[in-house]
BAVONU-469847 format. One record per residue (C-alpha): residue in three letters; residue number from 1; x, y, z. Coordinates in nm, 4 decimals. Layout:
// residues N
<site rodren="ALA" vexmar="NUM" X="X" Y="Y" Z="Z"/>
...
// end
This chain:
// residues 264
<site rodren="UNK" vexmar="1" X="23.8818" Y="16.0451" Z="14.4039"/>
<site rodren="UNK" vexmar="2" X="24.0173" Y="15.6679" Z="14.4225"/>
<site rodren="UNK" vexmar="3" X="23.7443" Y="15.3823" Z="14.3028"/>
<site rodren="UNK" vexmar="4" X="23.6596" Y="15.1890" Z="14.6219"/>
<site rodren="UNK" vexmar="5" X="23.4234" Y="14.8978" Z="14.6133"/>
<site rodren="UNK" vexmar="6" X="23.3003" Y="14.8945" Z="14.9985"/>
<site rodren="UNK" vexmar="7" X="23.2211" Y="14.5757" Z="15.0956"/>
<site rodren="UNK" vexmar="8" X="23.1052" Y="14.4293" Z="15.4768"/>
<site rodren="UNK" vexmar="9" X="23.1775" Y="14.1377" Z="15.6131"/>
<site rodren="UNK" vexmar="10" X="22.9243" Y="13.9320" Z="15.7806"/>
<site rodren="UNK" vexmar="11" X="23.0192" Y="13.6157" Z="16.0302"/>
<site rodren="UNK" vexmar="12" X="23.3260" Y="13.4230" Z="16.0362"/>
<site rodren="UNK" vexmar="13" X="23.3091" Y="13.1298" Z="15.8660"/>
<site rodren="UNK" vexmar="14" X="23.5630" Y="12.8947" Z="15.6884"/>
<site rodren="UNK" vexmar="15" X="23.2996" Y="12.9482" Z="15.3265"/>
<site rodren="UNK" vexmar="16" X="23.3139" Y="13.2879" Z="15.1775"/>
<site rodren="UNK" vexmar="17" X="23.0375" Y="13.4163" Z="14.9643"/>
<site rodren="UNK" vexmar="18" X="23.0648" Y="13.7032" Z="14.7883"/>
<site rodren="UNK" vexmar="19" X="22.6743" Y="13.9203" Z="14.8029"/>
<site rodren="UNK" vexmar="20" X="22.5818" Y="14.1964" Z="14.5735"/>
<site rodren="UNK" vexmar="21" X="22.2375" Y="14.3610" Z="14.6101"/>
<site rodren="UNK" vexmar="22" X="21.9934" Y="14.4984" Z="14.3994"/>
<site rodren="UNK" vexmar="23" X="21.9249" Y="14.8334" Z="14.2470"/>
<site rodren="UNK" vexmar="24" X="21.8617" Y="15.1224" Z="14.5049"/>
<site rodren="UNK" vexmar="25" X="21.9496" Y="14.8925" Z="14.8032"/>
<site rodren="UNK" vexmar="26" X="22.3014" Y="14.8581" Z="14.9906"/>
<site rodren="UNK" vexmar="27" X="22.5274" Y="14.5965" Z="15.1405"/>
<site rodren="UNK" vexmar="28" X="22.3319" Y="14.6111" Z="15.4731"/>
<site rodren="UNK" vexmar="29" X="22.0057" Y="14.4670" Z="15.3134"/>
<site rodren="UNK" vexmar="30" X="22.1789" Y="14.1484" Z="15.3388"/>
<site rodren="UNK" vexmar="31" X="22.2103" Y="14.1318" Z="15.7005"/>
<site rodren="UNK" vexmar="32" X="21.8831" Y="13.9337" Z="15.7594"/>
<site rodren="UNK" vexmar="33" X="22.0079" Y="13.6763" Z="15.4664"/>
<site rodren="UNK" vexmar="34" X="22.3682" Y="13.6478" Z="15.6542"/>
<site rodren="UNK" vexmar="35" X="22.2200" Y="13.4822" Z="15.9732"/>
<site rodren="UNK" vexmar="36" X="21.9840" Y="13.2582" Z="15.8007"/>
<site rodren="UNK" vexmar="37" X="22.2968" Y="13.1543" Z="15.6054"/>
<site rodren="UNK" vexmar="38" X="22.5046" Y="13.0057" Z="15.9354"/>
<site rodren="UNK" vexmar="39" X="22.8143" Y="12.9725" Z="16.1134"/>
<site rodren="UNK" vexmar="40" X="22.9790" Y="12.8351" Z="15.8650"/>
<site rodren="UNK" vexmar="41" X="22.9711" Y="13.1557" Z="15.6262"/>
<site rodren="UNK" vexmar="42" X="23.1382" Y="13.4404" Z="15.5888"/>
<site rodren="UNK" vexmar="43" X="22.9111" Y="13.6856" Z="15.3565"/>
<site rodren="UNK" vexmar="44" X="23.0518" Y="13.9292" Z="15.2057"/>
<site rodren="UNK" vexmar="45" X="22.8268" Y="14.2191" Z="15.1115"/>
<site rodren="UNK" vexmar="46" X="22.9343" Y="14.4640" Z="14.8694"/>
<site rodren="UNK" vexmar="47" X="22.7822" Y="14.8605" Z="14.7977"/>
<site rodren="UNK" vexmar="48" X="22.7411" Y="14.8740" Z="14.4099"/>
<site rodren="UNK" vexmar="49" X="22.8870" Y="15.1523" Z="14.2561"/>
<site rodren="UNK" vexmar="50" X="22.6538" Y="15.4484" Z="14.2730"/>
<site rodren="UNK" vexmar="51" X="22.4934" Y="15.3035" Z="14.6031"/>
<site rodren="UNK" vexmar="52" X="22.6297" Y="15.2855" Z="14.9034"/>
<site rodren="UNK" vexmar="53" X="22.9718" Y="15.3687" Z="15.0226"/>
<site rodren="UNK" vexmar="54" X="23.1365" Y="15.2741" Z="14.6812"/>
<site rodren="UNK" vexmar="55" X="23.2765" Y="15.5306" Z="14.4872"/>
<site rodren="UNK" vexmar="56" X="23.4253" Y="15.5322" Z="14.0904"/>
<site rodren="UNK" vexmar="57" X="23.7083" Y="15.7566" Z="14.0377"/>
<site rodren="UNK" vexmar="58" X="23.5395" Y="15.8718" Z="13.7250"/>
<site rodren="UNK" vexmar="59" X="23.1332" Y="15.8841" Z="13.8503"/>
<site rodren="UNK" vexmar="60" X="23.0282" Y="15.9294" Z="13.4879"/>
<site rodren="UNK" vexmar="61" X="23.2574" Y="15.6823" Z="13.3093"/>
<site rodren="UNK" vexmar="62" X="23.0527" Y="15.3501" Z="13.1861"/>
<site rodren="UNK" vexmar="63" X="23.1996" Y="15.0359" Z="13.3714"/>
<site rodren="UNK" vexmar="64" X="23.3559" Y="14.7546" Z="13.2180"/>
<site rodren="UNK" vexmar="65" X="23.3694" Y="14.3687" Z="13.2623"/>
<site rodren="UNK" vexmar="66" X="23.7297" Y="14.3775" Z="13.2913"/>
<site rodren="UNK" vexmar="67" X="23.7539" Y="14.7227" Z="13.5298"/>
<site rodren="UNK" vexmar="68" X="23.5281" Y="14.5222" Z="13.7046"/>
<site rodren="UNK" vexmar="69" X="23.6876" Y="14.1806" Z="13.7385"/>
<site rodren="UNK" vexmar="70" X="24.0368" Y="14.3560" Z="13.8390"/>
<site rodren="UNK" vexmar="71" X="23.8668" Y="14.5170" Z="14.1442"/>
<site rodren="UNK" vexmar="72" X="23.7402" Y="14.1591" Z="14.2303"/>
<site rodren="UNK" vexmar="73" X="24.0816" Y="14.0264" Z="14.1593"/>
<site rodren="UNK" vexmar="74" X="24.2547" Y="14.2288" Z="14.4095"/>
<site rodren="UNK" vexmar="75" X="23.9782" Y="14.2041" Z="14.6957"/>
<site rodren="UNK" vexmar="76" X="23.9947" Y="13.8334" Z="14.6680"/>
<site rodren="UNK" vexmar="77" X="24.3926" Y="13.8588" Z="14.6977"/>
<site rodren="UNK" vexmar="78" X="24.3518" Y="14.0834" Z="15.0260"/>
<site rodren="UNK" vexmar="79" X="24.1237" Y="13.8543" Z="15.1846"/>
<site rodren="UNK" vexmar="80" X="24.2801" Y="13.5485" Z="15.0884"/>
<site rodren="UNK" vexmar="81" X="23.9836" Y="13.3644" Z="14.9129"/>
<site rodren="UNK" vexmar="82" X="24.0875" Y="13.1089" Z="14.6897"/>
<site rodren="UNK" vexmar="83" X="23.7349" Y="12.9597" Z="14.6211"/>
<site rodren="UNK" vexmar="84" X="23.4096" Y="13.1086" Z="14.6974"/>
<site rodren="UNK" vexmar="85" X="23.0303" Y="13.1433" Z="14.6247"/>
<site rodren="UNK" vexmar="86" X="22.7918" Y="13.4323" Z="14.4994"/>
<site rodren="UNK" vexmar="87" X="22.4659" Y="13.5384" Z="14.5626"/>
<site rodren="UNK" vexmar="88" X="22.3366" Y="13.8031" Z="14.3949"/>
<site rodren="UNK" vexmar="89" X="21.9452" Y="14.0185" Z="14.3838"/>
<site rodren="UNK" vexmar="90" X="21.8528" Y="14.1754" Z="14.0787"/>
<site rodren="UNK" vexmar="91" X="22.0581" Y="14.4131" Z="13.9294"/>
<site rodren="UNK" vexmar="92" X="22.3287" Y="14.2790" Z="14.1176"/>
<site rodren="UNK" vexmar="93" X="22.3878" Y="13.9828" Z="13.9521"/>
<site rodren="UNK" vexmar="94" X="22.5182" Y="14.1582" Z="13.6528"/>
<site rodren="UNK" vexmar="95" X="22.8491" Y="14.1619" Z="13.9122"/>
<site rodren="UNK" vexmar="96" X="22.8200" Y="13.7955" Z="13.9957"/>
<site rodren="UNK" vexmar="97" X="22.7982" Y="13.6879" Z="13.6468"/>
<site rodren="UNK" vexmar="98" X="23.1111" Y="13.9005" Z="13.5869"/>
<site rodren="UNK" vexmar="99" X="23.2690" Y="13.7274" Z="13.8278"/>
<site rodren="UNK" vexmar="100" X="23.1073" Y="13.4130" Z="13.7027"/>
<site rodren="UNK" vexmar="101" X="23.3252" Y="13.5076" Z="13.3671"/>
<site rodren="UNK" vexmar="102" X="23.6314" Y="13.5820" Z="13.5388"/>
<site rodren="UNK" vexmar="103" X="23.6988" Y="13.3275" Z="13.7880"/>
<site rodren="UNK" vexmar="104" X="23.4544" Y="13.0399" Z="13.6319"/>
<site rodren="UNK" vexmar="105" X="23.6978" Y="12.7472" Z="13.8255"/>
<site rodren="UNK" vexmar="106" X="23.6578" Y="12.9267" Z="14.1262"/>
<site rodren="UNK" vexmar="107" X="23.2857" Y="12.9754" Z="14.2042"/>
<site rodren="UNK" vexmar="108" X="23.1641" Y="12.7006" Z="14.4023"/>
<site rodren="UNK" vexmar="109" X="22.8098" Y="12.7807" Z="14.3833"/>
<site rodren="UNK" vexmar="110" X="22.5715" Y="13.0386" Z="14.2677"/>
<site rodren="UNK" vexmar="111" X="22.2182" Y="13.1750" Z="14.4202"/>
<site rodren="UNK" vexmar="112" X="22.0590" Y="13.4536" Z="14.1900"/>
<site rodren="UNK" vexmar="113" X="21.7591" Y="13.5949" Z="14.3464"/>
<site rodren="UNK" vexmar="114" X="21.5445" Y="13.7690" Z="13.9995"/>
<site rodren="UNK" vexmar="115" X="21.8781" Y="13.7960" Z="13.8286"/>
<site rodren="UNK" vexmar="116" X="21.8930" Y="14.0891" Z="13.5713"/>
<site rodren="UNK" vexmar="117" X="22.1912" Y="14.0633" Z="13.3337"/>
<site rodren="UNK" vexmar="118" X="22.0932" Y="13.6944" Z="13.1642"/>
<site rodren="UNK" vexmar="119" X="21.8007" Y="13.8214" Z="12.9353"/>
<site rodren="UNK" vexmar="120" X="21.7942" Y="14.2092" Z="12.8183"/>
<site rodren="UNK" vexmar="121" X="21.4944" Y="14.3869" Z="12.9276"/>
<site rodren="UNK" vexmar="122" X="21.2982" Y="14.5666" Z="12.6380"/>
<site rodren="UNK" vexmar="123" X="21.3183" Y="14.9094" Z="12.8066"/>
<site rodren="UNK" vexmar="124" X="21.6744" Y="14.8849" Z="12.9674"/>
<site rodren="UNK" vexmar="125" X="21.7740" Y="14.8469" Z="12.5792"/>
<site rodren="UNK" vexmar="126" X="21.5887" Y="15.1655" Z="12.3987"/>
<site rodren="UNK" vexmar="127" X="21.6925" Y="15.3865" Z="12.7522"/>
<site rodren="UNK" vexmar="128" X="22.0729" Y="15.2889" Z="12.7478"/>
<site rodren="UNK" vexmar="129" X="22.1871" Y="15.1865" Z="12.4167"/>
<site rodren="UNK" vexmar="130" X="22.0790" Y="15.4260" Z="12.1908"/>
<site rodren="UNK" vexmar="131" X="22.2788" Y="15.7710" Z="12.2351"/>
<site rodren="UNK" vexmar="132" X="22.0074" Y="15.9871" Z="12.2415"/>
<site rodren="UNK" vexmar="133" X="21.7726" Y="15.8028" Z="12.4407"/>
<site rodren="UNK" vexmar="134" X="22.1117" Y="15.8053" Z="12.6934"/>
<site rodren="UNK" vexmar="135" X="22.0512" Y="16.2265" Z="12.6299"/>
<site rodren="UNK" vexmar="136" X="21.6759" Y="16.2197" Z="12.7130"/>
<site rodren="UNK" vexmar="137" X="21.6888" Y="16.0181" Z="13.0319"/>
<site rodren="UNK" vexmar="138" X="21.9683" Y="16.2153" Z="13.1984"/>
<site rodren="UNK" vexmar="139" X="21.7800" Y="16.5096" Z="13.0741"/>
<site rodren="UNK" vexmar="140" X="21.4998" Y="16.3507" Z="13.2712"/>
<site rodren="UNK" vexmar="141" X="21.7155" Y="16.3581" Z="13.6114"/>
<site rodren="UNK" vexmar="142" X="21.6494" Y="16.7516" Z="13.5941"/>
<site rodren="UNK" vexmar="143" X="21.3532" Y="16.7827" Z="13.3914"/>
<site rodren="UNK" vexmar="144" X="21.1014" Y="16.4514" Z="13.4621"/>
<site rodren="UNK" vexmar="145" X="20.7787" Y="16.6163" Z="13.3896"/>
<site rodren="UNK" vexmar="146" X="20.8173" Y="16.4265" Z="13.0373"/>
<site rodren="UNK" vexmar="147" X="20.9167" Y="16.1531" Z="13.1153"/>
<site rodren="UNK" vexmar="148" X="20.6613" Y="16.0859" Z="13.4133"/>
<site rodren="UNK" vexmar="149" X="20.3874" Y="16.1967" Z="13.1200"/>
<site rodren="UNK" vexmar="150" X="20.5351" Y="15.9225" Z="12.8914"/>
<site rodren="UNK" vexmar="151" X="20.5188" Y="15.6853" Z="13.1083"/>
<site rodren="UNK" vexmar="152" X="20.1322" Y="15.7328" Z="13.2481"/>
<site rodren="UNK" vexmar="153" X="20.0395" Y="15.7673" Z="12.8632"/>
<site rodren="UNK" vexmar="154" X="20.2432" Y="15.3845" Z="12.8313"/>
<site rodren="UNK" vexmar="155" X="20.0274" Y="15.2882" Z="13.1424"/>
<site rodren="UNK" vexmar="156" X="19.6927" Y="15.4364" Z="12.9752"/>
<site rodren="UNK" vexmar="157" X="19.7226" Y="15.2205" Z="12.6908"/>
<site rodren="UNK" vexmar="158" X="19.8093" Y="14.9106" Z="12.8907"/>
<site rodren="UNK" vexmar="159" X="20.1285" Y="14.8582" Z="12.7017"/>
<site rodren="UNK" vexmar="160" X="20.3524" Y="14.8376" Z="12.9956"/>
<site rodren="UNK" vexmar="161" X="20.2191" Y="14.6640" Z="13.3198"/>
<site rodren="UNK" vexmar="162" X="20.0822" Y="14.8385" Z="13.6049"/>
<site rodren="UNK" vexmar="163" X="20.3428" Y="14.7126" Z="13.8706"/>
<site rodren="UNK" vexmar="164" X="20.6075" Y="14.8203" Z="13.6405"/>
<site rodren="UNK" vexmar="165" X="20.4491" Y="15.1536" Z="13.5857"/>
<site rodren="UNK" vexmar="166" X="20.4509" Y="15.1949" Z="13.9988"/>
<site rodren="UNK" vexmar="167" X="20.8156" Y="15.1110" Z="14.0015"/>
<site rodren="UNK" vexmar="168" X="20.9729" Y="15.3667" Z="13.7666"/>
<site rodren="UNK" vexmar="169" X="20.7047" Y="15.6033" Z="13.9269"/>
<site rodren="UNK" vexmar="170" X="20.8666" Y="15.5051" Z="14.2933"/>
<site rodren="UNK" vexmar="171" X="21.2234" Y="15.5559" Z="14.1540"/>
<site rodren="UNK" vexmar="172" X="21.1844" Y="15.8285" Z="13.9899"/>
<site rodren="UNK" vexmar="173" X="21.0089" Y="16.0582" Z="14.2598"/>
<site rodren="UNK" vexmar="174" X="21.3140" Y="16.2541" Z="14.3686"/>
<site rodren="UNK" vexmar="175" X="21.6553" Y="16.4168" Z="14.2022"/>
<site rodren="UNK" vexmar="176" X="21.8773" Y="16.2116" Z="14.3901"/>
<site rodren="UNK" vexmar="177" X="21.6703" Y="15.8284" Z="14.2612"/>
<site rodren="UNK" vexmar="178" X="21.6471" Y="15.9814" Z="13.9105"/>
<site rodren="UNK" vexmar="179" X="22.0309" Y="16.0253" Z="13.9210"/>
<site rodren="UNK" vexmar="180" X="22.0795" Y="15.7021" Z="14.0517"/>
<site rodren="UNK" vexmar="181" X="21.8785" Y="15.6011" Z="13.7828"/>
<site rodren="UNK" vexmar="182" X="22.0542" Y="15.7311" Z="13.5168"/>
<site rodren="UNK" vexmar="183" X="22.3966" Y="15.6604" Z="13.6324"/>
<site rodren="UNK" vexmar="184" X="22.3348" Y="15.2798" Z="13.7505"/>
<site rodren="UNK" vexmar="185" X="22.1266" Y="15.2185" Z="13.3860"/>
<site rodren="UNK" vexmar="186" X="22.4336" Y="15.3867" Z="13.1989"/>
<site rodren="UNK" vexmar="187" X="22.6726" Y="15.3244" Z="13.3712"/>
<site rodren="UNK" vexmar="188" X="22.6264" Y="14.9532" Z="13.3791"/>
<site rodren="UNK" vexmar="189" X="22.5266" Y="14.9581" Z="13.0542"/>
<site rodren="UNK" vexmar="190" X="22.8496" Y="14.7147" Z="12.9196"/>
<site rodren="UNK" vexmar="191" X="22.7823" Y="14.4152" Z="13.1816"/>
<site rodren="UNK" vexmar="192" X="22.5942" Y="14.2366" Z="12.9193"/>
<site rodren="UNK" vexmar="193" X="22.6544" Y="13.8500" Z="12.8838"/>
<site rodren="UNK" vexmar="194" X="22.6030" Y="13.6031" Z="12.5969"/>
<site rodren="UNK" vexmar="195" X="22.3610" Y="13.3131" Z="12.7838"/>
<site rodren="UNK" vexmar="196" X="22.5180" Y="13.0468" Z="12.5765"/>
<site rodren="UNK" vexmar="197" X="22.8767" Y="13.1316" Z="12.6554"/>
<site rodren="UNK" vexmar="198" X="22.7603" Y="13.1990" Z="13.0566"/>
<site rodren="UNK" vexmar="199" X="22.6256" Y="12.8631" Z="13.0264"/>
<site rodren="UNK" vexmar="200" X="22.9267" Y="12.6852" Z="12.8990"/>
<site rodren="UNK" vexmar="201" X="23.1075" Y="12.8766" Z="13.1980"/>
<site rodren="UNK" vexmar="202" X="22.8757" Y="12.7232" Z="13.4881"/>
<site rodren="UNK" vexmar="203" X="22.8507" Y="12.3920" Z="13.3043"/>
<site rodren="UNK" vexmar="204" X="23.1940" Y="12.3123" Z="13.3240"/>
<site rodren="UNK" vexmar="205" X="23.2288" Y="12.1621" Z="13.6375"/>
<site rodren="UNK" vexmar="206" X="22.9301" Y="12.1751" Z="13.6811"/>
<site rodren="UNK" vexmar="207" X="22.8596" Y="12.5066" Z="13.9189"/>
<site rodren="UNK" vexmar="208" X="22.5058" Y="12.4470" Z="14.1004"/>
<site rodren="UNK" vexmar="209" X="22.2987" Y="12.7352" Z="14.0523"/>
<site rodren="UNK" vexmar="210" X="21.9982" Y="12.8268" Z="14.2156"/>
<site rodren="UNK" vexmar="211" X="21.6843" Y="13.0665" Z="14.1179"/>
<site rodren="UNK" vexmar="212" X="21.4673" Y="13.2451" Z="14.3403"/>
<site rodren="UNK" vexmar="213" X="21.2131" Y="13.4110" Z="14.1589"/>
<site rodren="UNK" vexmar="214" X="20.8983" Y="13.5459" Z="14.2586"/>
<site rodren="UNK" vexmar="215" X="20.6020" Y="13.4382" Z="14.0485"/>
<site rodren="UNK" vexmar="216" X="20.4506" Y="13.7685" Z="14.0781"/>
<site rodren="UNK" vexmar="217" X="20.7253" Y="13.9441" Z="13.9739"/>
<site rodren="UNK" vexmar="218" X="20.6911" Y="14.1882" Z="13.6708"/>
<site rodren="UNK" vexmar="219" X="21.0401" Y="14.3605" Z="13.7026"/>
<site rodren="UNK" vexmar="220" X="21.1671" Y="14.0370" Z="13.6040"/>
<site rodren="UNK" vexmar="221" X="20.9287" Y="13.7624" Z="13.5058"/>
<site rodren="UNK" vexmar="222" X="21.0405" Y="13.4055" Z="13.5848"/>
<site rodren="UNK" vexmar="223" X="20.9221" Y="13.3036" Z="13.2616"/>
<site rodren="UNK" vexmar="224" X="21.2137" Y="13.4664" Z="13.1037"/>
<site rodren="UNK" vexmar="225" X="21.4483" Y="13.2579" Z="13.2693"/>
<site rodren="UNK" vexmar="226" X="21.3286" Y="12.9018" Z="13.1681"/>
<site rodren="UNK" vexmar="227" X="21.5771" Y="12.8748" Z="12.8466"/>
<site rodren="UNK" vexmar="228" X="21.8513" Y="12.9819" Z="13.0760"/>
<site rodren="UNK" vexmar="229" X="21.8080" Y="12.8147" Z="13.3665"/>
<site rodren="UNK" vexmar="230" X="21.6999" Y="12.4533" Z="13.1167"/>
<site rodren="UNK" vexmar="231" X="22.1005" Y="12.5008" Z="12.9519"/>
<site rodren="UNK" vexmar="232" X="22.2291" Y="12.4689" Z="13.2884"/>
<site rodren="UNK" vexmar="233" X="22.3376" Y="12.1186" Z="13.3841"/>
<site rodren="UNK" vexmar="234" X="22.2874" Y="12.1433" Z="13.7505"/>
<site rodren="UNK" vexmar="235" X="22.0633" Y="12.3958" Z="13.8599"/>
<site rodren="UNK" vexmar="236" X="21.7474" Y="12.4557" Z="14.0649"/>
<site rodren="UNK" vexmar="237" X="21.4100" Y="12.6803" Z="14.0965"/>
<site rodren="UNK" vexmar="238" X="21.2474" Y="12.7936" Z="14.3421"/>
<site rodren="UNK" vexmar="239" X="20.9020" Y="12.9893" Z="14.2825"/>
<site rodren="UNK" vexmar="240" X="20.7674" Y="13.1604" Z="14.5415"/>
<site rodren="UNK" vexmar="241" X="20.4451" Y="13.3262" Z="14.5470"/>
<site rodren="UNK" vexmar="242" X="20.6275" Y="13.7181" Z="14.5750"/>
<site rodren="UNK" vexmar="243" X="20.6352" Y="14.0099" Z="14.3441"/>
<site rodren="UNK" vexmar="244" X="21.0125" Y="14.1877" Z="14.3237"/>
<site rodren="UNK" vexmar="245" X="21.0711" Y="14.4360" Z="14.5770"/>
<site rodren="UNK" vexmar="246" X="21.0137" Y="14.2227" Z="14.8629"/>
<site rodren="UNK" vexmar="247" X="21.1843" Y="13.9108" Z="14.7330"/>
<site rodren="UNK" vexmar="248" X="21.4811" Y="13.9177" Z="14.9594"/>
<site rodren="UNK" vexmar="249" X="21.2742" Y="13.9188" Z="15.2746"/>
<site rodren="UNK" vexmar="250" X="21.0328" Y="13.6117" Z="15.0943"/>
<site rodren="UNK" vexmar="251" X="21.3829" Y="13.3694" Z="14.9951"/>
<site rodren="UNK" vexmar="252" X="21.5036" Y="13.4626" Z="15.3967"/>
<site rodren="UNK" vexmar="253" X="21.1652" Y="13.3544" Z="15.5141"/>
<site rodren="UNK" vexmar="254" X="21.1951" Y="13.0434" Z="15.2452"/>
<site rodren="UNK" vexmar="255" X="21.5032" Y="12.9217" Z="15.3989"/>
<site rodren="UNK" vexmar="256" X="21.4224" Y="12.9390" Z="15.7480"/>
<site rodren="UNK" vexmar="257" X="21.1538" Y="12.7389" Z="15.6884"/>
<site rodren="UNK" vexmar="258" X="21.3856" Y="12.5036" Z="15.4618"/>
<site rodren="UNK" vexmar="259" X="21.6956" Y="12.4991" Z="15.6350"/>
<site rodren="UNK" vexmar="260" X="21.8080" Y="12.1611" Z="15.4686"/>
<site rodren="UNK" vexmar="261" X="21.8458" Y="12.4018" Z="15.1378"/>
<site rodren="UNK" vexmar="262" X="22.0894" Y="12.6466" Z="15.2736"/>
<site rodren="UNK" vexmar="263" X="22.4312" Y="12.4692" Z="15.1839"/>
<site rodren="UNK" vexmar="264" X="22.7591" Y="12.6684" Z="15.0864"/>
// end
């Protein structure tokens, strides 16, 4: 099997903008966002690996910054985009701040929507990184009656929220999201980034960044982000009153009733 990174293209205008969703999601959730965006955009919405239509010639083989950054390399060549901008939801900004890395004079702007990838959640860390905590979760994709137990127990005790303990509930409730699971959280597992250095990067030029995060949000708290998103030289925050899952549909609904905000 060959790697493919699907992507689709959305409008036809002279600003391309490269779009890569969250976890468990696919390049069509970003219809809604494309027509808020204008006439003057072309969005292009990529599958993640493991989602989607995009495939890795070796399905179990981690993925790397540079892998990664070659694929973009040669998409950008076939489409003939010299500069562009990114928007990225959740997990999915662990590909836009690869790209961030790889093409830093090229990236016009930047919109992260809950970005994961800038500070290392807790449990992404003891579920990926050790090797036998790598063992027990993709034991887990078979087997999840321990896992599921482990978690209520962590939800019992109050030591991990109560929206959180709903999520991994929600995506773990069949073989083929605990797989997806497994294989996204390892196999992503090497798109880490070093703020300071990612900071340096955007604060070159300076690249305007945006934040949408949802105050509610427990997958990835806003809080979090302050140090970040304070080292950036020209960036912006916007707070709206949304948890995580929905957060796409809230920013849509923010900018058509901002419109004067949605600049490429």
């Amino acid at each position: 099997m060959k790697t493919q990174l699907h992507f689709r293209a959305y409008g036809t205008g002279p600003r391309a903008v490269l779009a890569f969703h969250g976890y468990g999601q696919a390049e069509s959730h970003w219809r809604g966002m494309a027509a808020v965006l204008g006439p003057d955009v072309t969005l292009y919405a990529f599958d993640l690996f493991y989602h989607g239509s995009s495939k890795l010639a070796k399905a179990d083989a981690p993925l790397h910054k540079a892998r990664l950054g070659a694929l973009l390399t040669q998409f950008l060549a076939e489409q003939r985009i010299e500069r562009f901008g990114l928007l990225a939801f959740s997990m999915g900004a662990k590909f836009a701040l690869t790209a961030v890395e790889q093409f830093p004079e090229r990236v016009e702007k930047v919109w992260l929507i809950a970005p994961d990838g800038i500070r290392t959640q807790f449990w992404y860390s003891l579920a990926t990184y050790p090797p036998w905590m790598r063992g027990v979760l993709g034991r887990a994709v078979l087997r999840p009656q321990r896992l599921l137990r482990f978690i209520d127990v962590l939800a019992q005790r109050r030591l991990v929220d109560s929206g959180l303990v709903r999520f991994a509930q929600w995506q773990l409730d069949s073989r083929e999201k605990r797989l997806r699971v497994y294989r996204s959280w390892v196999g992503f597992r090497h798109l880490i980034f070093d703020p300071k250095r990612l900071a340096a990067a955007l604060n070159r030029h300076p690249t305007p960044v945006t934040f949408f995060l949802g105050k509610y949000d427990r997958v990835i708290p806003h809080a979090g982000l302050r140090e970040f998103s304070a080292s950036l030289h020209n960036s912006h925050t916007v707070l709206l009153e949304a948890g995580h899952a929905g957060l796409l549909h809230d920013v849509a609904a923010y900018l058509r009733r901002h419109p004067e905000e949605v600049r490429w």
